[in-house]
RONU-281886 format. One record per residue (C-alpha): residue number from 0; x, y, z. Coordinates in pm, whole numbers. Each point is the difference from the previous one (the first is absolute). Last residue first. Layout:
REM RONU-281886
<pos=NUM | c1=X | c2=Y | c3=Z>
...
This chain:
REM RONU-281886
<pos=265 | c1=-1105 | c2=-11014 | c3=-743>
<pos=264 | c1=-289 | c2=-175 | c3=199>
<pos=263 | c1=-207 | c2=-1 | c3=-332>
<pos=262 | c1=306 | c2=-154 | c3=-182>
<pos=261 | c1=19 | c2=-270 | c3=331>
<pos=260 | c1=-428 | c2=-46 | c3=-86>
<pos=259 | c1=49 | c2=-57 | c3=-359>
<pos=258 | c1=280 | c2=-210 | c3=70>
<pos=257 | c1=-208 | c2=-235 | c3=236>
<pos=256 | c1=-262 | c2=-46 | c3=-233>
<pos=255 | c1=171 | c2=-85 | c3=-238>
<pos=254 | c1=151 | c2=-301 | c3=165>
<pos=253 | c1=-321 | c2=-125 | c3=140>
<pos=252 | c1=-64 | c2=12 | c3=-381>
<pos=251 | c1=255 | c2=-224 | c3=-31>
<pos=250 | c1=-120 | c2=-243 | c3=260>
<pos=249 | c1=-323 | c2=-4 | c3=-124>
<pos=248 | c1=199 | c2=-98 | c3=-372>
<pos=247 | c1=140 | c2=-286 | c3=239>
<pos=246 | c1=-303 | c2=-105 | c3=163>
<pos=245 | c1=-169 | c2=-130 | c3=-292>
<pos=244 | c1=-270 | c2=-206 | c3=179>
<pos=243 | c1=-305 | c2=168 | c3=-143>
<pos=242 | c1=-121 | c2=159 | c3=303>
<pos=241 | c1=390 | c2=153 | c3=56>
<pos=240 | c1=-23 | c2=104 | c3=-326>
<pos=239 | c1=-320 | c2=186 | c3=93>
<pos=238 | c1=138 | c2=163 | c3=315>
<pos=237 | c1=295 | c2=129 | c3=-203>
<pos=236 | c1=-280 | c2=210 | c3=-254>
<pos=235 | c1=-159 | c2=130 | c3=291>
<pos=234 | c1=352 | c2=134 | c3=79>
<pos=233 | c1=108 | c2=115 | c3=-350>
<pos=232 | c1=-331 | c2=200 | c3=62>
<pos=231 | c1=32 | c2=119 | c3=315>
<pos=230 | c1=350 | c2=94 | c3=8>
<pos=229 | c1=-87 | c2=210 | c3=-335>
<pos=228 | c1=178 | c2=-15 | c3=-407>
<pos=227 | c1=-352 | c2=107 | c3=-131>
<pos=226 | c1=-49 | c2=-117 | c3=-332>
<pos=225 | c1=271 | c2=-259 | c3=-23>
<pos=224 | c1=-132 | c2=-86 | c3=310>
<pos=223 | c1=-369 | c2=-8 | c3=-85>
<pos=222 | c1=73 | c2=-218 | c3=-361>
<pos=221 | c1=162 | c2=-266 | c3=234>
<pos=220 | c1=-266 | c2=-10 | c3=208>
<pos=219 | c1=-191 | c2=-113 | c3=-260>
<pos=218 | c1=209 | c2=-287 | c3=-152>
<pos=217 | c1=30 | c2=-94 | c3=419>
<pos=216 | c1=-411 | c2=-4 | c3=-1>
<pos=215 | c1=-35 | c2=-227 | c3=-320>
<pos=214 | c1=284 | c2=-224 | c3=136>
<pos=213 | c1=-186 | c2=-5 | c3=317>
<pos=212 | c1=-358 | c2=-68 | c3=-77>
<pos=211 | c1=-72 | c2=-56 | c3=396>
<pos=210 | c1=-351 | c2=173 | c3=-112>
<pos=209 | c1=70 | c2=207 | c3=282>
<pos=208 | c1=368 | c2=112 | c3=-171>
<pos=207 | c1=-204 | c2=31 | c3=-331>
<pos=206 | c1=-227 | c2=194 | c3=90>
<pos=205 | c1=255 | c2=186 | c3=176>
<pos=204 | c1=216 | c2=56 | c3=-256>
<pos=203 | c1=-324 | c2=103 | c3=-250>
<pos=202 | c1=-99 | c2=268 | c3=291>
<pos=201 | c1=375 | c2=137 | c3=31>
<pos=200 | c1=50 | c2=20 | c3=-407>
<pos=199 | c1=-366 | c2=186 | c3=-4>
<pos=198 | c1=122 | c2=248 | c3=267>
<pos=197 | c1=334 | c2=58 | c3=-169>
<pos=196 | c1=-140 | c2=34 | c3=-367>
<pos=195 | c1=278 | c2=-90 | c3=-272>
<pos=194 | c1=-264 | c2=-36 | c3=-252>
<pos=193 | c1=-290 | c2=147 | c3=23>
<pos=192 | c1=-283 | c2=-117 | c3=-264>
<pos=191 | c1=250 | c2=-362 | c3=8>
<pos=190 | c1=13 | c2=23 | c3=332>
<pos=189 | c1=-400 | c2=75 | c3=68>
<pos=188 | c1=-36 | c2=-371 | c3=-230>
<pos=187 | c1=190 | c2=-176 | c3=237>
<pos=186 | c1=-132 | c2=160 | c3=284>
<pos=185 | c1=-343 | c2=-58 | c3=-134>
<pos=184 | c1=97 | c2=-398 | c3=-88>
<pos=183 | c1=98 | c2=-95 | c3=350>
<pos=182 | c1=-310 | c2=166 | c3=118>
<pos=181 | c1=-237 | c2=-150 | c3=-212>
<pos=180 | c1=197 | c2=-360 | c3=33>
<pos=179 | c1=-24 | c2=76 | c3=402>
<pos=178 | c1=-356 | c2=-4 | c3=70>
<pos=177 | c1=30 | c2=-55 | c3=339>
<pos=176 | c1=-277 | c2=295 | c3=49>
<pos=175 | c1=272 | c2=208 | c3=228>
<pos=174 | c1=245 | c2=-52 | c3=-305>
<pos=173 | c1=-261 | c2=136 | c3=-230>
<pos=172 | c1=-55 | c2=308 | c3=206>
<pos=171 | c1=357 | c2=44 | c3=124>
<pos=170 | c1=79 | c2=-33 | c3=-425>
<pos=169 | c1=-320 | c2=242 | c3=-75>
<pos=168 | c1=176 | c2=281 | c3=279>
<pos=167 | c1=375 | c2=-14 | c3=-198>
<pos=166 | c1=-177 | c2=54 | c3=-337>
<pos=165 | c1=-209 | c2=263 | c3=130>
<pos=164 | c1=331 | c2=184 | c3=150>
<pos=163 | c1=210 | c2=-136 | c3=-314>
<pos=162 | c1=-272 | c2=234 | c3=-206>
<pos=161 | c1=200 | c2=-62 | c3=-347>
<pos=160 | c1=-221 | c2=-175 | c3=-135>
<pos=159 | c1=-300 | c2=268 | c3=-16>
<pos=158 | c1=-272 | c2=-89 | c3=-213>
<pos=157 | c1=66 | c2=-454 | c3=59>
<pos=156 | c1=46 | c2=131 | c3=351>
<pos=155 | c1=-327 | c2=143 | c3=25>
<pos=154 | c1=-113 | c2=-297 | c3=-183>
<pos=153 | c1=210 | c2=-266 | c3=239>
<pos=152 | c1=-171 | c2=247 | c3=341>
<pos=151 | c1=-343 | c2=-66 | c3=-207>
<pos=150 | c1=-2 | c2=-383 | c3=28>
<pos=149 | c1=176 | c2=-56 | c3=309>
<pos=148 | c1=-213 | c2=242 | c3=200>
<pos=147 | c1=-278 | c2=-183 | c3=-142>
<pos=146 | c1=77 | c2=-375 | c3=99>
<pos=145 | c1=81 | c2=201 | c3=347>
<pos=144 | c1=-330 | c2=74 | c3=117>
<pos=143 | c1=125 | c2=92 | c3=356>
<pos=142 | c1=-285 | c2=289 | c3=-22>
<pos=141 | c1=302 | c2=279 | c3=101>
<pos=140 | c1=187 | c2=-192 | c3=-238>
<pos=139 | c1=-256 | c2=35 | c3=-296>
<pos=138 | c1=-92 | c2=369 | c3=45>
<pos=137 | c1=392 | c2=105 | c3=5>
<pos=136 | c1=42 | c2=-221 | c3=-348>
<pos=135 | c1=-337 | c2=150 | c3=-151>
<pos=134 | c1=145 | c2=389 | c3=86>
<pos=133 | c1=328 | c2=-84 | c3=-170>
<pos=132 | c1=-167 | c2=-125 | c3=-247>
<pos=131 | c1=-243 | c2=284 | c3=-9>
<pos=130 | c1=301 | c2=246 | c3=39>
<pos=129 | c1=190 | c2=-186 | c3=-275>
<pos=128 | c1=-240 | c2=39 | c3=-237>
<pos=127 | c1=42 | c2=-211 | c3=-321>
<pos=126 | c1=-290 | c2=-225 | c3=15>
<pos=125 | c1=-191 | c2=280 | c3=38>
<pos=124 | c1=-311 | c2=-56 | c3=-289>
<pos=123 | c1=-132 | c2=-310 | c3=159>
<pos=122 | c1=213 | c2=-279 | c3=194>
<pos=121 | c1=127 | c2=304 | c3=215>
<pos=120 | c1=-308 | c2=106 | c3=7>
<pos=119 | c1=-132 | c2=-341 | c3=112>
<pos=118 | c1=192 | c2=-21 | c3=256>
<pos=117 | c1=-60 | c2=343 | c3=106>
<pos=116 | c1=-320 | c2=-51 | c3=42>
<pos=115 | c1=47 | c2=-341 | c3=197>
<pos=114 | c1=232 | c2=134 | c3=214>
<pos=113 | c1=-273 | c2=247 | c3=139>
<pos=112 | c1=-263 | c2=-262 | c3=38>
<pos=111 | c1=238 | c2=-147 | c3=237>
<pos=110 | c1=89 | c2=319 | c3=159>
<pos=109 | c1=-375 | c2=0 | c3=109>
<pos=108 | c1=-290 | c2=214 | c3=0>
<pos=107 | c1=12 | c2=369 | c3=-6>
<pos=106 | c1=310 | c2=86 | c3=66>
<pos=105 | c1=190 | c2=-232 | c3=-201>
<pos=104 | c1=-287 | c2=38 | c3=-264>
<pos=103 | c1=140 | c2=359 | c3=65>
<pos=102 | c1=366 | c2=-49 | c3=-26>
<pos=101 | c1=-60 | c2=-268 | c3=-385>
<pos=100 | c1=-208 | c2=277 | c3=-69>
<pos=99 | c1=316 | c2=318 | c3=11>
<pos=98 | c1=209 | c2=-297 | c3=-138>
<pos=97 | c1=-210 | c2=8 | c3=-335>
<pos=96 | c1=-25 | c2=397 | c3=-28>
<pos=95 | c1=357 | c2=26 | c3=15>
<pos=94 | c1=91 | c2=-265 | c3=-268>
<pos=93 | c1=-284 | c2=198 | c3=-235>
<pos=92 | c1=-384 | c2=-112 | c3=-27>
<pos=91 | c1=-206 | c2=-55 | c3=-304>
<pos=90 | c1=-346 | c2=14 | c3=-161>
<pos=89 | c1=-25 | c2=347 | c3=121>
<pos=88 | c1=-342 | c2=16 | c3=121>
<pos=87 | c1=-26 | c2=-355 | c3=122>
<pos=86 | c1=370 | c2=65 | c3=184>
<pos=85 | c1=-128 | c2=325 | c3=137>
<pos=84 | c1=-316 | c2=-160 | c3=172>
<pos=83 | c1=275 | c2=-250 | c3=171>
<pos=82 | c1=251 | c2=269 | c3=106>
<pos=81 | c1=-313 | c2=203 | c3=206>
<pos=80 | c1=-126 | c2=-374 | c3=95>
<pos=79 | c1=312 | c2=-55 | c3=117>
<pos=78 | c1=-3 | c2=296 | c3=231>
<pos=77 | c1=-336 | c2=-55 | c3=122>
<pos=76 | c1=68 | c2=-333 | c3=110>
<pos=75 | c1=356 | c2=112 | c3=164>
<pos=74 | c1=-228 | c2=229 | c3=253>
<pos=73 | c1=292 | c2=47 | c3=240>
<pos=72 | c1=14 | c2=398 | c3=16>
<pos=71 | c1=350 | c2=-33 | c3=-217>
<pos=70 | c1=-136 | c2=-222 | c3=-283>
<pos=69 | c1=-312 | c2=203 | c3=0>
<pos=68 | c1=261 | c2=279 | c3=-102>
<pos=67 | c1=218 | c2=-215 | c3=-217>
<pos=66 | c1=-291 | c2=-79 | c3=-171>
<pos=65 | c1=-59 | c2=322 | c3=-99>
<pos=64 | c1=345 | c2=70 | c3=-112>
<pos=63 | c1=21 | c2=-344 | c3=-179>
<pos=62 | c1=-299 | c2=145 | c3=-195>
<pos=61 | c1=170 | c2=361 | c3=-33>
<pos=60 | c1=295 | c2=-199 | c3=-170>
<pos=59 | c1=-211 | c2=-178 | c3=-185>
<pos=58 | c1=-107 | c2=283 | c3=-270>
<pos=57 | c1=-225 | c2=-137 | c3=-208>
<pos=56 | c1=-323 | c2=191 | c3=141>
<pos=55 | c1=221 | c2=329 | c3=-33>
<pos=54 | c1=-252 | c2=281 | c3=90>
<pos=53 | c1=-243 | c2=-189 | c3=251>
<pos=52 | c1=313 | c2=-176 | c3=159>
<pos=51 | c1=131 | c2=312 | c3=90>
<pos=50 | c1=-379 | c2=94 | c3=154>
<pos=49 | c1=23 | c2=-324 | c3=194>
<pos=48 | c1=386 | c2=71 | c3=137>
<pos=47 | c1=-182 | c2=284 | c3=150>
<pos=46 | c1=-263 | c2=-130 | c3=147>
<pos=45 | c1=229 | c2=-279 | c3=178>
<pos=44 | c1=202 | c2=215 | c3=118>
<pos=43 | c1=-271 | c2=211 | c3=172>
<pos=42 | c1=-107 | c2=-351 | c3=194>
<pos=41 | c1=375 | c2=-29 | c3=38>
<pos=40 | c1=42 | c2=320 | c3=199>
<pos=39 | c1=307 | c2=-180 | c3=179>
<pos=38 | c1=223 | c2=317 | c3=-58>
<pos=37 | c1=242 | c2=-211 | c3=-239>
<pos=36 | c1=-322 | c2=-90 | c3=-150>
<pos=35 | c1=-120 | c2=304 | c3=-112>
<pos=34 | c1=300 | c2=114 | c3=-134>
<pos=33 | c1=-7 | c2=-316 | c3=-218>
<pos=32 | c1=-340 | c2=85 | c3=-100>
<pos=31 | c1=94 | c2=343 | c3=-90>
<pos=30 | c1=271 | c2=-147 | c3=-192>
<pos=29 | c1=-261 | c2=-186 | c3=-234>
<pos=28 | c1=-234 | c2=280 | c3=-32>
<pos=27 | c1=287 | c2=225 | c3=-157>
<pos=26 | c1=78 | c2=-345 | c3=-243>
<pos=25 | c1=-310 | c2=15 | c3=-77>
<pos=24 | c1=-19 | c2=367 | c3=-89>
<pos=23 | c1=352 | c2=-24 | c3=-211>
<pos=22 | c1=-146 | c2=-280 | c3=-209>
<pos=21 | c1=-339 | c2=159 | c3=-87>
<pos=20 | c1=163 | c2=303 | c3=-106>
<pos=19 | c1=253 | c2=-158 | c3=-221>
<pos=18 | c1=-252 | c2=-210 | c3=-154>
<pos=17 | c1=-195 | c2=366 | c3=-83>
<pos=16 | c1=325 | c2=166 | c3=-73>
<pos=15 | c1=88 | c2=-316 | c3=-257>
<pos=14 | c1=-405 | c2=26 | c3=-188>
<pos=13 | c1=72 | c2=393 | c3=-31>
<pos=12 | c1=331 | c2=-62 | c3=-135>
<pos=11 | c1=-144 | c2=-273 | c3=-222>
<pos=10 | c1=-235 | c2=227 | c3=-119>
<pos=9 | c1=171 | c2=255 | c3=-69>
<pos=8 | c1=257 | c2=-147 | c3=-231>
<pos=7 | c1=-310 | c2=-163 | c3=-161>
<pos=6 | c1=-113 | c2=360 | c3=-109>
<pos=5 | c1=354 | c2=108 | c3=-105>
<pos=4 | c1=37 | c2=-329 | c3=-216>
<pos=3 | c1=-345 | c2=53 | c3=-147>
<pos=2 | c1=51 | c2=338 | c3=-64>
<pos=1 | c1=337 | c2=-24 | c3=-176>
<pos=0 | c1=-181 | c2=-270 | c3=-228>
């Protein structure tokens, strides 16, 4: 029984050197390849990155590598098709190796045909990446296809809600689209992730304010100036009394505003 143990001991150690081996000499090829291409020998490169490739067949890492390479000498056809023959090999594709094709079918044909792979990514498997989102979002406005950049800028938000910044850029976006229910109900809904939120307070004021929804707005603007006791604010706030016909509380606020600035003086 000793034997047996001491006999498969060896073999595994012998099986682990011989992985071991393979790994470290593809990885060796690999960084030649890079050298290679930092000196613009990308012909070399490419060789190189090949052999790597040879040793680790499921490594996509040298894949993206290689495509990278065609990627960076302008032939975006041959660098999909290097991420495309490793996605039939492996069965599967990481986040990475997903946006690396969406930039080549950029490249190589349209940035429509682009959005549409990531779409369907993000419908697929990456529903959950934020840097495809993100990347589907940028894709989408550039094309001026808003419907999407509304849909996947309320599920990056739906991952992240507390992104005021993407929050804050899907209200202009709604609000530029007149379609102010969605973009009432986002800053609503981005208060209640983040309450207390200066920017999102400011936006919903003057949504409100344009809206001419003046007891809403006022209600608002109250919130900002106990938040942040400012000229500005208790002045914006004066200027929409005055809009709704109660001059005396804009009067008082006039008032404030005045002995803020004489204890500033002081």
């Amino acid at each position: 029984m000793n034997k047996f143990k001491i006999a498969l001991f060896y073999i595994l150690i012998t099986l682990f050197s011989k992985v071991f081996s393979q790994n470290t000499n593809a990885k060796y090829y690999a960084d030649e390849s890079k050298r290679l291409v930092i000196q613009k020998e990308h012909k070399k490169a490419v060789e190189m990155i090949d052999k790597a490739i040879e040793i680790d067949s499921l490594n996509e890492d040298h894949y993206i590598q290689k495509a990278n390479i065609y990627y960076e000498n302008s032939k975006c056809e041959d660098g999909l098709n290097v991420l495309l023959k490793y996605l039939e090999i492996a069965g599967n594709i990481s986040e990475k190796g997903i946006l690396y094709i969406s930039e080549l079918i950029e490249c190589a044909y349209s940035k429509e045909e682009s959005l549409k792979v990531l779409i369907k990514a993000a419908n697929g498997n990456f529903g959950d990446s934020k840097l495809i989102l993100t990347q589907i979002i940028s894709k989408s406005l550039d094309l001026k296809d808003y419907d999407n950049a509304v849909i996947y800028y309320n599920k990056y938000i739906h991952l992240i809600p507390d992104d005021v910044d993407s929050i804050n850029s899907l209200y202009t976006l709604l609000y530029g689209l007149n379609k102010f229910d969605e973009a009432e109900k986002l800053l609503v809904l981005g208060l209640k992730n983040n309450p207390d939120n200066l920017s999102l307070l400011s936006n919903l004021a003057g949504f409100y304010f344009a809206r001419k929804d003046y007891t809403s707005c006022i209600s608002t603007m109250d919130k900002i100036v106990k938040l942040s006791y400012t000229v500005d604010n208790i002045k914006n706030r004066a200027i929409v009394y005055e809009n709704n016909n109660q001059i005396g509380l804009a009067y008082e606020d006039y008032k404030r505003i005045i002995k803020i600035d004489k204890c500033n003086e002081e």
